[in-house]
Each structure stands twice: as C-alpha cells, then as structure tokens.
C-alpha positions, 0 to 999 in steps of 0.5 A, spaced: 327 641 469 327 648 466 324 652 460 326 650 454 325 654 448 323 653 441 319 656 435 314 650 433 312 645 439 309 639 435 306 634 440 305 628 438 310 623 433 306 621 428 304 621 421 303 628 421 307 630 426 314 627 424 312 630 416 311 637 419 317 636 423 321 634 418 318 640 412 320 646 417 326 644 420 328 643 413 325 650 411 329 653 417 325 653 423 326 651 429 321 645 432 321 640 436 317 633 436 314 631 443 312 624 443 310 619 448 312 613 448 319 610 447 318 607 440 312 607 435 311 600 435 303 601 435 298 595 432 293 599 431 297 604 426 294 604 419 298 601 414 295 605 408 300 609 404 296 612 399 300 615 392 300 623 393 304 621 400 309 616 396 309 622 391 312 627 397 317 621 400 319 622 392 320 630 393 323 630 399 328 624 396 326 619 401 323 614 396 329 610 395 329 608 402 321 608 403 322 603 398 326 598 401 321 598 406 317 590 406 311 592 403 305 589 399 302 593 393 295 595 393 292 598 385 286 596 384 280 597 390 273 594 388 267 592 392 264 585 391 258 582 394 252 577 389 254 578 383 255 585 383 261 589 383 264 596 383 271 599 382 273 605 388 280 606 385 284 604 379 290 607 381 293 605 374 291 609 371 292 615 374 299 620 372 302 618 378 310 616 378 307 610 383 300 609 382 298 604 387 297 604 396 303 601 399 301 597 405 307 598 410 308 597 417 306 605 419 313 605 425 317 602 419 314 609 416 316 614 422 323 611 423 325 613 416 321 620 417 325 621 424 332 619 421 331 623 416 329 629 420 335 628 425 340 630 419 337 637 421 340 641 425 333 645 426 330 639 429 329 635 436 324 629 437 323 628 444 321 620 446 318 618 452 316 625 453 308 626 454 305 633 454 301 635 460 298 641 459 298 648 456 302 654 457 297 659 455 299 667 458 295 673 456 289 668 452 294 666 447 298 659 448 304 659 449 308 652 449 307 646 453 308 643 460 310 635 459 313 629 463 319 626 461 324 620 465 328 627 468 321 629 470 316 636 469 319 641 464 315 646 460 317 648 452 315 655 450 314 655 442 312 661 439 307 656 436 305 649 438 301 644 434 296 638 436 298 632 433 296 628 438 290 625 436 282 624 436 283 625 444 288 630 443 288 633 450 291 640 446 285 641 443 281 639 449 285 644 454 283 650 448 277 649 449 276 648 440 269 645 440 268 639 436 262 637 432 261 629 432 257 624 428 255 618 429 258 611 429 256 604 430 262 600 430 268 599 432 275 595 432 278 590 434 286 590 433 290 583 434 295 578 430 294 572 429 300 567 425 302 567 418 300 561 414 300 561 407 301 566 401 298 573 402 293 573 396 287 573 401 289 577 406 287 585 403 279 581 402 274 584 407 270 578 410 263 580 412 258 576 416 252 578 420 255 582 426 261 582 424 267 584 419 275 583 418 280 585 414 287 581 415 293 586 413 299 583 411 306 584 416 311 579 416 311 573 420 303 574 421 297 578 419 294 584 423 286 583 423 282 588 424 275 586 427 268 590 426 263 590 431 258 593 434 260 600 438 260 599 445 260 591 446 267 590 448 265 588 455 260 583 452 265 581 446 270 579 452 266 576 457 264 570 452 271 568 453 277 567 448 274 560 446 267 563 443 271 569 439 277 564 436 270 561 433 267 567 430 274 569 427 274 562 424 267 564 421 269 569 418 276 568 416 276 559 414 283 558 412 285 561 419 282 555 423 289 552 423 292 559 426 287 561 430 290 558 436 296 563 436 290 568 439 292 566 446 289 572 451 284 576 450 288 581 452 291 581 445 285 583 443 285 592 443 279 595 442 279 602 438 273 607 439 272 609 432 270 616 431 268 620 426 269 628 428 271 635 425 273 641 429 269 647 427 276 652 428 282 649 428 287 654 432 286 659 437 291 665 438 299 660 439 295 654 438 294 649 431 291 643 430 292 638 425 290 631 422 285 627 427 286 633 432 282 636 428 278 631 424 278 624 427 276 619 421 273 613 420 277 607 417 274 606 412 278 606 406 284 607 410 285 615 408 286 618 416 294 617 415 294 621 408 289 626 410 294 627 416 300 627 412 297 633 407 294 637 412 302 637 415 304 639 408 299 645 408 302 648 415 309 647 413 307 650 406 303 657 409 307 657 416 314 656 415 315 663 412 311 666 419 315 663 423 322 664 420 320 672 421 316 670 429 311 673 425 305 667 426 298 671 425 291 668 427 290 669 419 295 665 417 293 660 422 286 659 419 288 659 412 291 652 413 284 650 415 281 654 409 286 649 405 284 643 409 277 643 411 274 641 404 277 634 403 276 632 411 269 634 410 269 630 403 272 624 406 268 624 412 261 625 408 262 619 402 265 614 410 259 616 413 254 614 406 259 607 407 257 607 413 250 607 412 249 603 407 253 597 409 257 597 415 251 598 420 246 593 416 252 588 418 254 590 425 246 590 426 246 583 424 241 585 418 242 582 411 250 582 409 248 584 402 251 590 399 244 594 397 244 596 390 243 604 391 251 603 394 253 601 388 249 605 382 252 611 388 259 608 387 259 608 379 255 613 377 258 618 382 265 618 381 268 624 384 264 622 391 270 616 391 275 620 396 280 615 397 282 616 389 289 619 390 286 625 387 282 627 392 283 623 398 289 627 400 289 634 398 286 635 392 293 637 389 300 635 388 303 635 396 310 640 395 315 642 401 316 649 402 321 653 401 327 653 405 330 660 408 337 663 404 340 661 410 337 654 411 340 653 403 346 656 406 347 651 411 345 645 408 351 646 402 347 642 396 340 644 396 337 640 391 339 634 395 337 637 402 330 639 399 328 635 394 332 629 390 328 631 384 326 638 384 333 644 382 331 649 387 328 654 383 323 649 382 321 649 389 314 651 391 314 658 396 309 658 400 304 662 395 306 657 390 304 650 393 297 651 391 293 647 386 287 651 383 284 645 378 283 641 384 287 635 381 294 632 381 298 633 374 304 628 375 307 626 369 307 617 370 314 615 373 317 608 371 313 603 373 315 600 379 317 592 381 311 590 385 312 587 392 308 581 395 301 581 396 295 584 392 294 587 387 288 589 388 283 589 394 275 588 394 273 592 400 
C-alpha cells in the first residue's frame, strides 16, 4: 500500500483513543483511529464507568443510548473487614445528574463510541491494523508505519497519539523514559457461569494469597483473581483441579459453577503495572491514558482517568491542529493539565497496596489494619476514586468545533452536545475548572439496573 495522510493518527481503539477520536473529529479535525484487532471483545477490559464519563457521554448527546446499554449500578463503595468499616465514595451525594459507577461491558462502550464517531465525516477507524513503527523525519515523529490484511502501509499525521497501552510500542520507539513503581501482584482474568442473583457479585473476597472480584456480565460472571506477581507458571503447574478448589475457597457459592472453568488456558493472566512517564510527548508525538501512566486496578479508575486525559487533548489541540499549528508548548500542557490526578490516584493505589493487598498476596494476616482506615476516614480528599477527583478534578467538556465544522453539521446543538446551545460550549481556553472540583446541578434520578448498589472493596 501507499501513504496516506491525515492530521491526527490515533493508535490504539480504546477508551481514550475512541473518545479523543470522537471529540476532534467533531471539532473539525482529521483523524484517524488505528486498532489492532478486529473487534473489542477483550475480557480483561475494566468495566467501571465513573460519573464525570457518564457526564461527558450526557454533553456529547450520547446518554440515551449508553443507558440502554445492560448494566449493574454502583452508589456507595465501602471497605469492611472485622467489624470495621470505612465509606470510599458515596456517590449519592454528589451533584452529578448520575451519581453512581455503572458496570458495563467495556466493548459495549467502544461500540457505541465507534458508531457514533462514524457519523463524522473527519473520522476513519481502521480495524485490524496494528502499528509497527514510527515515522520519525528530521528528529520529529511523523506518522506511522502499520500492518493491515492489504498489507505495510504508513500514515502521516501532522500528530500521532499513543493509545496503545502500558506496553505502548509508540512510547518505547520515542524513547520517553518511564518511571515505575513497585507491584506485588497480579491478575487472573476468567469466567465462570452465572448462578443466582447478582448481589455478591461486586463483594472483594480475600483469603491468605489471594483475592477475587466477580463482576457481573450477562449469563456469567468476569472474575478477576489476585496473586503474587510472577507466580503464573507456579499457579498453572498445579493443575485446573488445585486452582477450581482455591476459587471455591474464595467464592463458596461457586462450587456448583466452578465446573464451567474447563482449561487453564481460560485463565489469562495481566502483569499489573504501575508507572508514569516523566515527559509525555516528543516533537509530533503525544501520549495519553496507560501510554503515559499505566494504573493499578485498584479502584477501577484506569478507563476514566484515559477517558479524561482525552477530553484534555481534544480540549487544548483541536484549534492547533485546525490551524496545522501543533507546537512542543502545547503538547506538554496537556500533560501540565493531566499529571496531578495520575500522580494522585496512583500515590492513594499504592498506599492500598501497601497496607492490604501485599499482607494478602504474602499470606500474612488477611486483616484490614486499622491505620488503612483512620488513613481513609480522616483523610478524605486522599480518595481518588470519588468523582471529584478520579478523573480530571473538573467537569469533562468537548471542545469547540470550527465554524466550518458547525457549518457542515447543519444542527450544532445536536452535533456537539444534546444538552448544551452552542455558545455554551467551552473553547479550548475556557474548559478549565480552577476550584478543582465538579459544579453539576443533580440530574433526575435514574432507575437502577440489576445489581448493587453498593460494593465493599
């Protein structure tokens, strides 16, 4: 194949990638979406999906569909163990229209951003198309080179942005150094059939060495396992047997279901990482979400935290790029913009960490220690996954769209936003949020889903 050309090359098709897709085309940008795989049927996928993204599906006039999406609701997170307990997020009473984590199948949610994003005419998703390399001319990133079913091809882009994950192969070619911190475990994605109502399923289950987390899917349940980090080999050379009996440890009312778990090779393990990048971009190049700061599950923020650094990029790039005018400044203030809450949510999931899913993975004492509590109730503002601050610290807005883009689209208030008139959409300077918090009157309450309505973690 030839070249091609574009102005954005996005690479990678999930959460951030698809919303940063989404948000520039609508401002008017060129931009292309390169993804790998043929689908986004991916297990491992978290399925958390926090208010400031629902809030932002509202602004982009998506909330009616996302919300016949099957889904379980989420409104109150606590930690419990002996007697103790503490309250991480209350989501009711926050001034948000939907103040609850809705639990749905994340390529449920990448399916509606991709048909929504195709209804642009500035937008081109490109399945089964895995980047392999950098274009890179006179010290500055050019494009990409990829890999499709027609065969190589390469993609120039007056910008390309790294979507690709904690093993992002974007950031590794541009040499952007990474700072890591420790983990002592990791997980162990599989299914096993649904039995019985779905109230237990959002309950941690800990024991000594191990800890699980059933989420709900329809027909059965996702289960996340926590182990020791690099006992994968150990875990499977015990057999299916031996492991079947330490799921039925954790999780009693499996037993009768535990038997759907037929092969180890059902079982995939993910290496959980914790890391940031110290400098985001390099002259053409962008990272964003695990690109740049690869989470820890903990709390399930990784999506939302991609979802807002894409809102920050769209918010400060679009106009750059409408005008081919894409500048070293203006990449770095997208991680200016970012940094603070990556840095934030991955400090308190390291204190978590620490001070209970190490002493479990070591088989020490399964007890919660009271120092994690009085840290959680008398430190408030350390809990990132409220809404407030797991995301962005601010309200997630869209950015303008060109006069020629509202042009085109012939009814901008429903092009941009179904709740918003024109005006009233932030430019690129205004979609800021100096207190640092979210200031969204209360929506009319929403009828819950199956599921919890609160989750012990």
């Amino acid at each position: 194949m030839g070249t091609e050309k574009t102005t954005c090359a996005v690479i990678g098709g999930g959460p951030a990638g698809m919303v940063l897709g989404l948000l520039l085309a609508r401002a008017g940008v060129d931009v292309t979406v390169l993804e790998k795989h043929g689908d986004f049927l991916r297990d491992f996928r978290g399925d958390t999906v926090h208010p400031t993204t629902m809030r932002l599906l509202d602004e982009l006039g998506l909330w009616e569909r996302f919300a016949a999406l099957p889904h379980s609701e989420v409104r109150e997170a606590r930690l419990e163990a002996n007697g103790r307990a503490a309250t991480l997020v209350d989501f009711r009473r926050l001034r948000q229209p939907h103040p609850f984590i809705a639990m749905v199948p994340q390529w449920d949610l990448l399916n509606l951003l991709a048909e929504a994003a195709a209804a642009e005419p500035n937008f081109t998703l490109r399945m089964r198309t895995e980047v392999t390399g950098l274009l890179q001319e006179a010290g500055r990133v050019a494009g990409v080179r990829y890999q499709s079913p027609d065969g190589p091809g390469e993609l120039r882009a007056e910008l390309t942005v790294a979507c690709d994950g904690r093993g992002s192969l974007a950031r590794q070619q541009a040499r952007l150094k990474v700072r890591e911190y420790p983990v002592k475990f990791d997980v162990w994605w599989f299914r096993l059939p649904r039995d019985g109502a779905a109230e237990f399923s959002l309950v941690p289950r800990l024991a000594r060495g191990k800890a699980a987390i059933l989420i709900p899917r329809p027909g059965y349940f996702q289960v996340a396992y926590l182990g020791a980090k690099g006992s994968d080999a150990q875990l499977r050379a015990r057999g299916l047997d031996a492991f079947r009996r330490d799921v039925v440890d954790l999780v009693p009312e499996a037993a009768r279901t535990v038997t759907g778990l037929t092969s180890m090779d059902d079982v995939k393990v993910l290496d959980v990482r914790v890391n940031r990048l110290r400098r985001w971009h390099t002259d053409g190049l962008l990272c964003i979400g695990d690109a740049a700061h690869a989470m820890s599950p903990v709390g399930g923020v990784g999506i939302n935290l991609a979802i807002q650094d894409a809102v920050a990029a769209a918010t400060l790039l679009a106009e750059p790029l409408r005008r081919h005018r894409v500048t070293g400044r203006a990449l770095a203030a997208v991680r200016r913009r970012r940094a603070l809450p990556a840095a934030v949510t991955q400090a308190v999931q390291r204190v978590m960490h620490r001070l209970l899913l190490g002493p479990i993975v070591r088989g020490e004492d399964i007890t919660p220690p009271a120092a994690l509590f009085r840290v959680i109730n008398r430190l408030p503002w350390l809990a990132p996954f409220r809404p407030t601050s797991s995301a962005s610290g601010c309200g997630p807005s869209a950015p303008r769209p060109s006069p020629a883009a509202l042009q085109a689209a012939g009814d901008p208030t429903q092009r941009v936003s179904a709740s918003r008139s024109p005006a009233s959409v932030p430019s690129p300077t205004q979609a800021t949020c100096p207190s640092g918090r979210i200031s969204t009157a209360a929506g009319a309450a929403t009828r819950p889903r199956t599921g919890s309505s609160h989750t012990p973690v």
